[in-house]
C-alpha positions in Angstrom: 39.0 102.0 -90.4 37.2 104.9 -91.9 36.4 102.8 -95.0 35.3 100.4 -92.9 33.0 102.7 -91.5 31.6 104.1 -94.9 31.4 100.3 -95.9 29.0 100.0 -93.3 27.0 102.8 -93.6 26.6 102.2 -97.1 25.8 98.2 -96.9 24.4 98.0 -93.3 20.9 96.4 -94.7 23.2 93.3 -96.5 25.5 92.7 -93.9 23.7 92.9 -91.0 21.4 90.3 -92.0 24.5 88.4 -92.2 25.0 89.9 -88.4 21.9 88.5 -87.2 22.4 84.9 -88.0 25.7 84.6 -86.8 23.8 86.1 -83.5 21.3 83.9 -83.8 23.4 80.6 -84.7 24.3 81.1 -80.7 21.3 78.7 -80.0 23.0 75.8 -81.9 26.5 76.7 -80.1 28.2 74.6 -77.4 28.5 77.8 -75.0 25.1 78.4 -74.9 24.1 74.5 -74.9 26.3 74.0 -72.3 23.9 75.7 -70.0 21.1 73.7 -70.0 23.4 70.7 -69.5 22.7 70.4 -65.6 19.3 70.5 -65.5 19.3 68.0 -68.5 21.2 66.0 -66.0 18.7 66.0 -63.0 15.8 65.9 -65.5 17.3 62.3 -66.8 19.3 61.2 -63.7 22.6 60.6 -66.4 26.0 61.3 -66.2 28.6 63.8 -67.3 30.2 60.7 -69.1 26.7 59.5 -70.8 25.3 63.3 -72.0 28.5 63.5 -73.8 28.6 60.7 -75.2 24.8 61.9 -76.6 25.9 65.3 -77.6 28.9 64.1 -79.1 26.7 61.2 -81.7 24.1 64.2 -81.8 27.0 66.4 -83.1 28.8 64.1 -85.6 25.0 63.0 -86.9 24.3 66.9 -87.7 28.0 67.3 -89.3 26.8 64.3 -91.7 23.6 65.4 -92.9 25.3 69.2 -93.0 27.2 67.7 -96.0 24.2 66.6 -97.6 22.3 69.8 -97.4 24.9 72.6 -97.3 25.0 72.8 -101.4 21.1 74.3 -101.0 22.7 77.9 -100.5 24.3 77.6 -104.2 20.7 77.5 -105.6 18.0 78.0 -103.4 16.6 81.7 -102.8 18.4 83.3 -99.4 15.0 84.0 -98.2 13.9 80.5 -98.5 16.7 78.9 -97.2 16.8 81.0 -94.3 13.2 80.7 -93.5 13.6 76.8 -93.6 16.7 76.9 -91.2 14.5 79.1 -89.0 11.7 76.8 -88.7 14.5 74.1 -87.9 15.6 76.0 -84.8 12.9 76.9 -83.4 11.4 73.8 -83.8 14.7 72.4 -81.9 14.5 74.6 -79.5 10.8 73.5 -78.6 11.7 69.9 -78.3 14.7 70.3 -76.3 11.9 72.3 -74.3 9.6 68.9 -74.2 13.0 67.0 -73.7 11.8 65.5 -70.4 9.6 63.4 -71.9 11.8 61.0 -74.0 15.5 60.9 -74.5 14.7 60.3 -78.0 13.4 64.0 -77.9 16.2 65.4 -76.5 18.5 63.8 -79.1 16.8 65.0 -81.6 16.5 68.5 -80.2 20.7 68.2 -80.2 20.8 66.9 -83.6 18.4 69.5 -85.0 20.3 72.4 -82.8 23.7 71.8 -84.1 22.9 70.9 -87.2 20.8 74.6 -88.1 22.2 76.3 -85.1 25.7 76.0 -85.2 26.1 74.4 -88.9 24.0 76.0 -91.3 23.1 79.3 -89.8 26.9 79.9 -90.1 27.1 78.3 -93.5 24.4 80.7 -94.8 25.9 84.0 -93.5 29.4 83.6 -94.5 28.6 81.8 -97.8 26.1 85.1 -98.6 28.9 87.7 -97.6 31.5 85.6 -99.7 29.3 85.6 -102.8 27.5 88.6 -102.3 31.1 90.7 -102.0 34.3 90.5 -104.0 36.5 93.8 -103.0 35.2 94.3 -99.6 34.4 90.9 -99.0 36.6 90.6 -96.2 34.7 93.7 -94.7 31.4 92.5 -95.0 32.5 88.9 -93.2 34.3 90.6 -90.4 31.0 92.5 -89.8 28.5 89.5 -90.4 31.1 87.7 -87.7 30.6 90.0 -84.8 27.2 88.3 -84.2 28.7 85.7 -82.9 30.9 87.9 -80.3 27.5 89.8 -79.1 25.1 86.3 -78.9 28.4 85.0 -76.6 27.8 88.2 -74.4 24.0 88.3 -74.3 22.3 84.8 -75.0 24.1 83.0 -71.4 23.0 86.0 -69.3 19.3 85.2 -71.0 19.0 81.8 -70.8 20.3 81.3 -67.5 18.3 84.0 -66.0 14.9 81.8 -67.1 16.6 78.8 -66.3 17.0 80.5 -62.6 13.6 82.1 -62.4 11.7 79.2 -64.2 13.4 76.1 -65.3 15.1 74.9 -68.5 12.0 74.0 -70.4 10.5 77.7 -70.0 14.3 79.1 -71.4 14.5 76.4 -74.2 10.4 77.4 -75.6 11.5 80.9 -75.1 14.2 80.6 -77.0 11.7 79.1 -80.0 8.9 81.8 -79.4 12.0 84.4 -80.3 13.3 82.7 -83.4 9.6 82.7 -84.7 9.3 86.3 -83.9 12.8 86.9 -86.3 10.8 84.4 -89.2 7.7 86.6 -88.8 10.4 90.1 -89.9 11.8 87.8 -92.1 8.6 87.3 -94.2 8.7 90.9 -94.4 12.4 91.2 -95.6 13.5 91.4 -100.1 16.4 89.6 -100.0 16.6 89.1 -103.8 19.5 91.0 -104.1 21.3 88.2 -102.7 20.4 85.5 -105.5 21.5 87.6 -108.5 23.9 84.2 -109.2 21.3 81.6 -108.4 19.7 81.7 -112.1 22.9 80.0 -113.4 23.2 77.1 -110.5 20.8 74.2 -110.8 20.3 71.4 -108.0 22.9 69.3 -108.3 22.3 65.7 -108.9 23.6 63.2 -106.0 25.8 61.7 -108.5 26.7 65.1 -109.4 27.1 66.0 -105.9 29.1 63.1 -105.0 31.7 64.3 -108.0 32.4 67.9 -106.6 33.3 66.0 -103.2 35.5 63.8 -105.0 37.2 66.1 -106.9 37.5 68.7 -104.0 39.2 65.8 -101.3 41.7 65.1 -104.4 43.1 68.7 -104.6 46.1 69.3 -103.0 44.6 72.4 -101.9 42.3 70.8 -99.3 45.0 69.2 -97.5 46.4 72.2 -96.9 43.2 74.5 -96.1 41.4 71.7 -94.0 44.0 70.6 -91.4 44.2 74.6 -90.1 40.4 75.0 -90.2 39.9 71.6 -87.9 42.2 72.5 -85.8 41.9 75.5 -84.5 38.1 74.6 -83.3 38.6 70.8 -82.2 41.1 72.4 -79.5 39.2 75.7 -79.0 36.3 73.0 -78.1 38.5 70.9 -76.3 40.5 73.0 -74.2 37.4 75.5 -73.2 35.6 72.3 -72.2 38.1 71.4 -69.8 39.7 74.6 -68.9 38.6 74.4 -65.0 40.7 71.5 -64.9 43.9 73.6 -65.1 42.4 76.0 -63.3 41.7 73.8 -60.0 45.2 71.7 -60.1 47.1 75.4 -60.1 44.9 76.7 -57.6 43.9 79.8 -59.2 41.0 81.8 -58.6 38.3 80.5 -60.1 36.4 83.9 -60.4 39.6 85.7 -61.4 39.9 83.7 -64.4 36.4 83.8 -65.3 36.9 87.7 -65.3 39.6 87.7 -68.1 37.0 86.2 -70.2 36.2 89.7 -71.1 39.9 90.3 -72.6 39.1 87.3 -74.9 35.5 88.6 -76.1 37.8 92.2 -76.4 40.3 90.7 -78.5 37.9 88.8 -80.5 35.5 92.0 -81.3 38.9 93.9 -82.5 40.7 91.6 -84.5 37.2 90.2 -86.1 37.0 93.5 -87.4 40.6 94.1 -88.2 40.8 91.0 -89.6 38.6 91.6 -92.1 40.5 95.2 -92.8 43.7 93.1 -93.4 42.1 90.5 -95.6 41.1 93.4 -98.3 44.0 94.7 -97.8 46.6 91.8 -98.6 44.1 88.7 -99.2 42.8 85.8 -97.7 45.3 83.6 -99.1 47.9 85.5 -97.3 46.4 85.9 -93.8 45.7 82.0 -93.8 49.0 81.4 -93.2 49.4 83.3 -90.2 46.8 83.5 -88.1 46.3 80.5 -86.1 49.9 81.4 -84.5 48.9 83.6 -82.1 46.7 80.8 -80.8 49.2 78.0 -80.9 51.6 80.3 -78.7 49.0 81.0 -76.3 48.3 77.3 -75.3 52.3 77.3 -73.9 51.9 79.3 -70.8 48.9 78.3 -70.2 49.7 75.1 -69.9 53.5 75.6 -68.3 53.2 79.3 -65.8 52.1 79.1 -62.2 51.0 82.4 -62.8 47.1 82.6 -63.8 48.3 85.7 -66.1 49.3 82.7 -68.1 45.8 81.8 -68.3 45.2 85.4 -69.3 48.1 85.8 -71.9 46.7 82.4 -73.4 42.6 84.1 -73.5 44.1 87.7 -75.1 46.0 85.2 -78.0 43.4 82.5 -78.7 40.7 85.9 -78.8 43.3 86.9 -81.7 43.0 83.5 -83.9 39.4 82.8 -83.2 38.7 86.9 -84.0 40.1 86.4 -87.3 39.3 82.9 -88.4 35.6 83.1 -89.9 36.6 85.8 -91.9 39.7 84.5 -93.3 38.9 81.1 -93.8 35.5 82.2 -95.6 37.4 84.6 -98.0 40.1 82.1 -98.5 37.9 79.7 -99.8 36.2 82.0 -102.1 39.5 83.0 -103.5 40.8 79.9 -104.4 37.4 77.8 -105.3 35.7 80.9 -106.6 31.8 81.5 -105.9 30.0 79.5 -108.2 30.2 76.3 -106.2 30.7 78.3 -103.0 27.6 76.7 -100.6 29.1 73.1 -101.8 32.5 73.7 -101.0 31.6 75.2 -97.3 29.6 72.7 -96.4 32.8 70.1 -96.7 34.9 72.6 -94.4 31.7 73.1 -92.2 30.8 69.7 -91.8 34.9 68.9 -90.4 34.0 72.0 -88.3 31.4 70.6 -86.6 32.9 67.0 -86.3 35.9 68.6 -84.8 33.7 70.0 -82.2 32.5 66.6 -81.2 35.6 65.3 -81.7 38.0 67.5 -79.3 36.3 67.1 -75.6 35.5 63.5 -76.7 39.6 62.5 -77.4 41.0 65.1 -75.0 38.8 63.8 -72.3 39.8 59.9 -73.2 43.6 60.5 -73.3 43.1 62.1 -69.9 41.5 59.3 -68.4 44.1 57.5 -70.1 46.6 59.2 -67.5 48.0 61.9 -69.7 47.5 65.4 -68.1 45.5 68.0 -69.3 48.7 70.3 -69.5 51.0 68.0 -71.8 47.9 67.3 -74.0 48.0 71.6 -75.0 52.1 71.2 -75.3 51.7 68.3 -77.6 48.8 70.1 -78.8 50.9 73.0 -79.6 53.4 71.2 -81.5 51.1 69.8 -83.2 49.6 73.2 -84.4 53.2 74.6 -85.5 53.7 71.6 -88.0 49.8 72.2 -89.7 51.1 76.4 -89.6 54.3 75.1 -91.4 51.9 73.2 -93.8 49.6 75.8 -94.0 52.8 77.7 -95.8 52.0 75.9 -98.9 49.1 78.1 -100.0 51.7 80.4 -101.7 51.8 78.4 -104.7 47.9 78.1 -105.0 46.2 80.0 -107.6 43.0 82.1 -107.5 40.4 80.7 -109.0 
């Protein structure tokens, strides 16, 4: 830990502006979206049923054009990029703020939120740290990853307290008036010491573009790296989108359980940072195989014990899979693809990333309304998981790039 310390001290200007967009890619995230979601309601006179249906097309609409613009990071200037994801945001967050007048607004508010928000102020962090660092790279991700952790902890508190005082429009223009403040220190920022490899990338043609995809989906490689990355946040999605369900049919306590939410954000924190210890330590390739376990185990007694310590057991081991998992599966790919193509290559596994998220509420909430109870969906779900950690044993035989 001490090296991680003197890592820190010694690259806190480079990896904390990694830090702060991880933080600020909370206004693009479901948690935080999720908020607004009952006044949105009211405000429209729609359905549960129908805003999902809208968030879920929103979501899979951002995922599409993510893969169309994620390559920009491989040969754009941070600074710029950044700046122009910024502007996206905040401009998002105004029209969700203006929602009320058109439906049309608020769908392209969701579009534009997930698609900077969640998507590509993610993609920009963790593809900077993964060029940026080779022998400490798993340090500097770790780090860059905790902003996600802290906008969990202080963004709901924010926007529900203007959403209380005021009303949603109020939080939502706030929430634009504070990502212009960041573009104005932005402006201000010399971030050139991030595009030291951008004088040997050029834009890539759509032709050319439409070759690296090709090529990447024919590796065997992908097969094995993908099915682990989608999984773990299609069910994370899934499952924390419906978790009340299980939590009224066993009768527990309601605030109880929301109280052992801080064991996950614990557990997340710790083994963010550890993760990224580990990953210098024995590599990226390595740790992918493991990781998502803890997780997979977790969804069994939550689903089967009486006991809401189940519930609890379950939060401590998904906070373990999800601590880890942006730090590993950025410095796996960066290991086996190398950095060169590095923006272009995320973008596929971010765009699958963001699907999933669309995709898990949407299927886990039609199989339940198909009959099939919440509880054997996370067994099967769990099964499921221990044949993609069986495939995910394959990576042994990849070699670095």
């Amino acid at each position: 830990m001490t090296g991680l310390f003197n890592f820190f001290r010694n690259n806190r200007k480079e990896v904390g502006f990694g830090w702060v967009l991880t933080f600020l890619s909370s206004f693009g995230q479901t948690f935080l979206i999720s908020i607004y979601v009952p006044e949105i309601l009211k405000a429209f006179s729609i359905s549960n049923g129908l805003f999902g249906s809208i968030y879920a097309i929103a979501t899979v609409a951002a995922s599409v054009i993510m893969l169309s613009i994620g390559h920009m990071v491989d040969h754009k200037p941070v600074k710029k990029i950044t700046a122009l994801t910024l502007v996206g945001l905040a401009v998002s967050s105004f029209l969700l703020g203006i929602s009320h007048l058109s439906i049309a607004i608020l769908i392209i508010a969701l579009i534009g939120l997930r698609l900077t928000g969640q998507g590509l102020m993610s993609h920009i962090s963790l593809t900077v740290m993964s060029r940026h660092y080779d022998l400490d790279r798993g340090k500097a991700l770790s780090i860059a990853s905790l902003g996600y952790a802290v906008g969990e902890a202080v963004f709901p508190l924010f926007i529900s307290t203007l959403i209380l005082w005021y009303d949603y429009e109020i939080a939502a223009m706030a929430s634009a008036a504070f990502l212009f403040l960041y573009l104005v220190r932005l402006y201000f920022m010399d971030l050139e010491y991030f595009d030291g490899d951008l004088a040997l990338a050029k834009k890539p043609s759509a032709l050319s573009l439409l070759k690296d995809y090709k090529d990447l989906l024919k590796k065997k490689v992908f097969f094995i790296l993908m099915p682990v990355s989608f999984a773990l946040s299609f069910t994370i999605t899934a499952v924390f989108f419906y978790q009340y369900v299980v939590v009224e049919d066993k009768g527990w306590s309601v605030s109880l359980y929301a109280s052992f939410f801080t064991a996950y954000a614990i557990t997340r924190v710790v083994f963010s940072i550890l993760g990224g210890v580990w990953v210098d330590r024995y590599s990226g390739k390595k740790m992918f195989r493991f990781y998502l376990i803890p997780f997979s185990i977790g969804l069994i007694p939550f689903a089967l014990s009486d006991s809401i310590f189940g519930a609890l057991t379950f939060l401590i081991l998904a906070g373990i899979s999800v601590g880890m998992a942006g730090t590993i599966k950025s410095a796996v790919l960066a290991e086996v693809f190398g950095v060169e193509k590095l923006g272009t290559i995320r973008s596929v596994f971010t765009m699958f990333m963001v699907l999933s998220t669309a995709l898990g509420p949407l299927i886990f909430g039609t199989l339940m309304d198909m009959g099939i109870e919440f509880q054997t969906l996370l067994i099967i779900t769990s099964a499921v998981m221990g044949l993609i950690i069986l495939n995910a044993q394959r990576i042994r035989k990849i070699q670095y790039a």
